[in-house]
LOTORKE-44093 format. One record per residue: x, y, z of N, C-alpha, C, O in turn; residue in one letter; residue number from 1. Coordinates in nm, 2 decimals. Layout:
X / Y / Z / X / Y / Z / X / Y / Z / X / Y / Z / a / NUM
...
This chain:
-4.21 / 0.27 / -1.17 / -4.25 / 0.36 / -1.06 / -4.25 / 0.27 / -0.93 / -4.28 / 0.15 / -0.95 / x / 1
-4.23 / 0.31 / -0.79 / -4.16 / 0.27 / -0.68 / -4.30 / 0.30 / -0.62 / -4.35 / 0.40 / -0.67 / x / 2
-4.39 / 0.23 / -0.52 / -4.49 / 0.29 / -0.44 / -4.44 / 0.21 / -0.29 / -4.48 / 0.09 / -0.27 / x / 3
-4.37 / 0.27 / -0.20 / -4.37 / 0.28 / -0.07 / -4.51 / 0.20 / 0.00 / -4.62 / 0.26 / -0.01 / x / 4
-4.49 / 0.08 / 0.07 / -4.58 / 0.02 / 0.14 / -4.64 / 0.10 / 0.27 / -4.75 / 0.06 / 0.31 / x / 5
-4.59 / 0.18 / 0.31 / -4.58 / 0.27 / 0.43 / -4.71 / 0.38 / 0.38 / -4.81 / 0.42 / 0.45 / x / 6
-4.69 / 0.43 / 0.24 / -4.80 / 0.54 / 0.18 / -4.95 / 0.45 / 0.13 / -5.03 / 0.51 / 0.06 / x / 7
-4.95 / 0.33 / 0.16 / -5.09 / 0.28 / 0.14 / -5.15 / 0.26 / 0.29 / -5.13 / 0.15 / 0.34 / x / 8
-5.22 / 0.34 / 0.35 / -5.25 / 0.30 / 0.44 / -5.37 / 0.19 / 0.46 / -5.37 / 0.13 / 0.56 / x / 9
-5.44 / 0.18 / 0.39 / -5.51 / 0.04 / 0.39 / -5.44 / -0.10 / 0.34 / -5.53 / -0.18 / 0.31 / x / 10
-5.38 / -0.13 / 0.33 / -5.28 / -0.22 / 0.28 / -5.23 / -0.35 / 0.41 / -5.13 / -0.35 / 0.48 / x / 11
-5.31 / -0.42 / 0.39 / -5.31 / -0.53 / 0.45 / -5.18 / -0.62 / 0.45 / -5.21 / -0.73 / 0.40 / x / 12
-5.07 / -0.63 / 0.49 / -4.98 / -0.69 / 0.51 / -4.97 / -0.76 / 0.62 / -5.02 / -0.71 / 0.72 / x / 13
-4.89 / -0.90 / 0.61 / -4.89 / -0.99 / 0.66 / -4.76 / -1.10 / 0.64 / -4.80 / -1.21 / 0.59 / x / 14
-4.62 / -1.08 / 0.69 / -4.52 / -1.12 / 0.62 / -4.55 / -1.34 / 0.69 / -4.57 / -1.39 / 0.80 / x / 15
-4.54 / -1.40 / 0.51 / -4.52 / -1.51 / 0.54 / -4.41 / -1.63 / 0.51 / -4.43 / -1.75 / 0.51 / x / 16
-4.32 / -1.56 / 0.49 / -4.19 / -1.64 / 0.48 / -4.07 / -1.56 / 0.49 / -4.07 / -1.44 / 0.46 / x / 17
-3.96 / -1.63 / 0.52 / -3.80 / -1.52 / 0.49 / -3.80 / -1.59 / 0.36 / -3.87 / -1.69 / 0.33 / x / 18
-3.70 / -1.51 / 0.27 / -3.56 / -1.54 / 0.15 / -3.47 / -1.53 / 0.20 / -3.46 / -1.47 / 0.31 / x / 19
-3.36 / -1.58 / 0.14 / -3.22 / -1.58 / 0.17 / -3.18 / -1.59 / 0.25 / -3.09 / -1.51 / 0.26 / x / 20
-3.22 / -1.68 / 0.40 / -3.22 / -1.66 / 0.52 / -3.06 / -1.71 / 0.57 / -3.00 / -1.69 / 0.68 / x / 21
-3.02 / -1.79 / 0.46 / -2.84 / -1.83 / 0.51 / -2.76 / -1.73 / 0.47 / -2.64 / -1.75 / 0.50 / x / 22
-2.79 / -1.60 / 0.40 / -2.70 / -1.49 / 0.48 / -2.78 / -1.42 / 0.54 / -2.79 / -1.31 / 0.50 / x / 23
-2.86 / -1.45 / 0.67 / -2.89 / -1.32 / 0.77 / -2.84 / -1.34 / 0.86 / -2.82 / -1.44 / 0.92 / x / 24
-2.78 / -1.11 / 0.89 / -2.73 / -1.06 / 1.00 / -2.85 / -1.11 / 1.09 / -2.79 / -1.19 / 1.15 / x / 25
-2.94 / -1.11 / 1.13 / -3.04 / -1.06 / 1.24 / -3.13 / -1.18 / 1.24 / -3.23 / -1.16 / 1.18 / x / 26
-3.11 / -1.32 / 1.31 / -3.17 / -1.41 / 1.28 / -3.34 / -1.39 / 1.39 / -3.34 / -1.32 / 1.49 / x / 27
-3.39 / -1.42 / 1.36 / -3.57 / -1.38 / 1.40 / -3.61 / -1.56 / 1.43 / -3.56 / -1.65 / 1.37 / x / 28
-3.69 / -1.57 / 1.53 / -3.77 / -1.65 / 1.60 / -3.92 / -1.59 / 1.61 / -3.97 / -1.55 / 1.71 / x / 29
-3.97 / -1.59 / 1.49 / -4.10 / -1.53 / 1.49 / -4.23 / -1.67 / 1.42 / -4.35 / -1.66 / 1.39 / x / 30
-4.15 / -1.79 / 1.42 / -4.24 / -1.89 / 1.39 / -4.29 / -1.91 / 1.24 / -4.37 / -2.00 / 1.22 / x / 31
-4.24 / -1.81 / 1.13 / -4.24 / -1.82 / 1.00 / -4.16 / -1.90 / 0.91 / -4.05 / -1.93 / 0.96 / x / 32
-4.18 / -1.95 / 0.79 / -4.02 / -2.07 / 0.73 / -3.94 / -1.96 / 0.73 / -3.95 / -1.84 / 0.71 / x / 33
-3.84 / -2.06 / 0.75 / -3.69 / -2.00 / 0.66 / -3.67 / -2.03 / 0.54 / -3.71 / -2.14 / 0.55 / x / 34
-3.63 / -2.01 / 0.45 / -3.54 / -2.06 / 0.32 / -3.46 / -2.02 / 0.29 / -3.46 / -1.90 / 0.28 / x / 35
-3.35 / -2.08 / 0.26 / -3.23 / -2.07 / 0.26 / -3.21 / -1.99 / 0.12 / -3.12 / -1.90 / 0.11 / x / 36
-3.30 / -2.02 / 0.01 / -3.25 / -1.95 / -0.07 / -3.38 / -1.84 / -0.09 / -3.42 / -1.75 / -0.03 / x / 37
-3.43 / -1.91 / -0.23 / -3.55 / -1.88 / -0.28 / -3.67 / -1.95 / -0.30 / -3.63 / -1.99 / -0.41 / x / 38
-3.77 / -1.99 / -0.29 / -3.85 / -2.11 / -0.31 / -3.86 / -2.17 / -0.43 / -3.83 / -2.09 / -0.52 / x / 39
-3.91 / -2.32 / -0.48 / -3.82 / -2.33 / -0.58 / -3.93 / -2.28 / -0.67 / -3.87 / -2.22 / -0.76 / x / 40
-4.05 / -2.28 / -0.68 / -4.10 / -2.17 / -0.80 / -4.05 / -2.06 / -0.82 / -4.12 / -1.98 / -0.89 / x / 41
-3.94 / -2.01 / -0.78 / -3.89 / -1.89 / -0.81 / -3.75 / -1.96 / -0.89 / -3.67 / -1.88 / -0.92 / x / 42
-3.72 / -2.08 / -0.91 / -3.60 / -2.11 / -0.91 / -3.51 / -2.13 / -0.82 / -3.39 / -2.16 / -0.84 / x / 43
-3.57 / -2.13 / -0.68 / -3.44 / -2.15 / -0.57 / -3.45 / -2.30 / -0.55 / -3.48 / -2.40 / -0.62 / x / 44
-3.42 / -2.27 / -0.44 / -3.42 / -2.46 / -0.37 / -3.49 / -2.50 / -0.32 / -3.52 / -2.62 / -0.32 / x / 45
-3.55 / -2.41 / -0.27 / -3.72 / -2.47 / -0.16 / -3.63 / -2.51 / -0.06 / -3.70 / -2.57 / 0.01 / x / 46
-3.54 / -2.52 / -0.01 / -3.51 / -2.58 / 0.11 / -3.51 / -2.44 / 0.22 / -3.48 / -2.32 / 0.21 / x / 47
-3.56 / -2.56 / 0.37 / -3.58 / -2.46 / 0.45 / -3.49 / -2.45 / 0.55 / -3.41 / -2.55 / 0.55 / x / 48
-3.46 / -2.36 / 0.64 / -3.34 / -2.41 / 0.74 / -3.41 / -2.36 / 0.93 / -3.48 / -2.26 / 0.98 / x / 49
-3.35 / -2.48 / 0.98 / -3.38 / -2.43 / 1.15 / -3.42 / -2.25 / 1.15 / -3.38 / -2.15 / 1.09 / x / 50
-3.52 / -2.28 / 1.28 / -3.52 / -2.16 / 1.33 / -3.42 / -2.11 / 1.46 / -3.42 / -2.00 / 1.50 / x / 51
């Protein structure tokens, strides 16, 4: 089952990192990490890239 972030209205979000930021169309200067892939507890690389 799919629950839409948009239909919880109490729902405290707060975005704190990109993924896969070495393919983004729409690069952002919002002061958050980049990582290029995935962090590596997920298996990525943990590496981060310029903003």
């Amino acid at each position: 089952m799919e629950v839409f972030s948009a239909t919880l209205p109490t729902l405290a979000f707060a975005p704190a990192v990109h993924v896969n930021y070495a393919e983004t169309v729409l690069p952002m200067r919002d002061g958050l990490p980049k990582l290029k892939d995935f962090p590596a507890e997920f298996g990525g690389s943990g590496e981060t890239m310029a903003e």
